[in-house]
Wavefront OBJ file of the C-alpha trace (Angstrom):
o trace
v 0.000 0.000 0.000
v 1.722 3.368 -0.980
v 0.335 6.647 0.979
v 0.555 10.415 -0.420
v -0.450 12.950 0.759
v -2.100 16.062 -1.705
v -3.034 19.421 -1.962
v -6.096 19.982 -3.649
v -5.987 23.407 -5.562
v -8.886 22.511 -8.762
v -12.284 22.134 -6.346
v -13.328 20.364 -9.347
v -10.007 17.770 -7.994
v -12.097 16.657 -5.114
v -14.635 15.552 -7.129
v -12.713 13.071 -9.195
v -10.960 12.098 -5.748
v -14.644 11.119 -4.198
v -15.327 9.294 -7.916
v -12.323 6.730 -7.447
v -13.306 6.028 -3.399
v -16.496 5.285 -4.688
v -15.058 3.203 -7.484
v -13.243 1.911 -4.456
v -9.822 2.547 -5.945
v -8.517 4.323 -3.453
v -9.410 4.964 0.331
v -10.213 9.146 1.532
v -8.712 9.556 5.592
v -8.777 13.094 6.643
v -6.259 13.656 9.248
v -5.341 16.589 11.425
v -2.206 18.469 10.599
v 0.800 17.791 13.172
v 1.454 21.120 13.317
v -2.388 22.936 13.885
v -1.401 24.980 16.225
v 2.031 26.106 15.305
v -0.167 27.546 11.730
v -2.527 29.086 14.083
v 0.103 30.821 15.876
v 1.865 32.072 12.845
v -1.887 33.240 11.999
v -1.843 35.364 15.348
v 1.021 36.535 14.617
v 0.758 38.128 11.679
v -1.688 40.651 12.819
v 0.361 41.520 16.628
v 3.796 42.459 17.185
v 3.720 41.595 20.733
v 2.437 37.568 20.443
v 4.452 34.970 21.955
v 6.762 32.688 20.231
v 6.520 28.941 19.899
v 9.281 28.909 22.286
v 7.720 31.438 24.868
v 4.635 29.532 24.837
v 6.536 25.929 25.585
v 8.454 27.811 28.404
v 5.159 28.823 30.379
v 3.619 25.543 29.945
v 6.293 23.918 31.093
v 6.395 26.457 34.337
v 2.672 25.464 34.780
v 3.304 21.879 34.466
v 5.957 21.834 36.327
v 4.617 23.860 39.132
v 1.363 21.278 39.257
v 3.125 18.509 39.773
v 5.616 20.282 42.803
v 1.837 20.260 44.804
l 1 2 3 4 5 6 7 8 9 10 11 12 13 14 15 16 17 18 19 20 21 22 23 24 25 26 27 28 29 30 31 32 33 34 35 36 37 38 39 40 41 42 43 44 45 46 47 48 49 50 51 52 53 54 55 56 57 58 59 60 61 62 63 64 65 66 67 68 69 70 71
């Protein structure tokens, strides 16, 4: 079995895509990007200079985790 993964750009793509799962040449699994919430942040970003980093964001969970699991 061979996986790839595309990028539809044609809406009239997805059609053709639905056509062969229905011919049942080929199997349609949507799956959530790895990296959601690092695009969503870059999102934020773009409209605020003062947003956090990725890294500044890791740090203070970390602190919170950490500090949970002192109690």
């Amino acid at each position: 079995m061979e996986y790839l993964r595309i990028e539809i750009i044609n809406p009239k793509a997805k059609s053709l895509i639905k056509n062969l799962a229905d011919m049942d040449l080929i199997r349609i699994r949507e799956e959530k990007v790895k990296y959601e919430l690092e695009e969503l942040l870059d999102n934020l970003r773009k409209y605020s200079d003062e947003a956090p980093s990725l890294d500044e964001i890791t740090k203070e969970v970390e602190f919170v985790r950490k500090a949970r699991y002192e109690k």
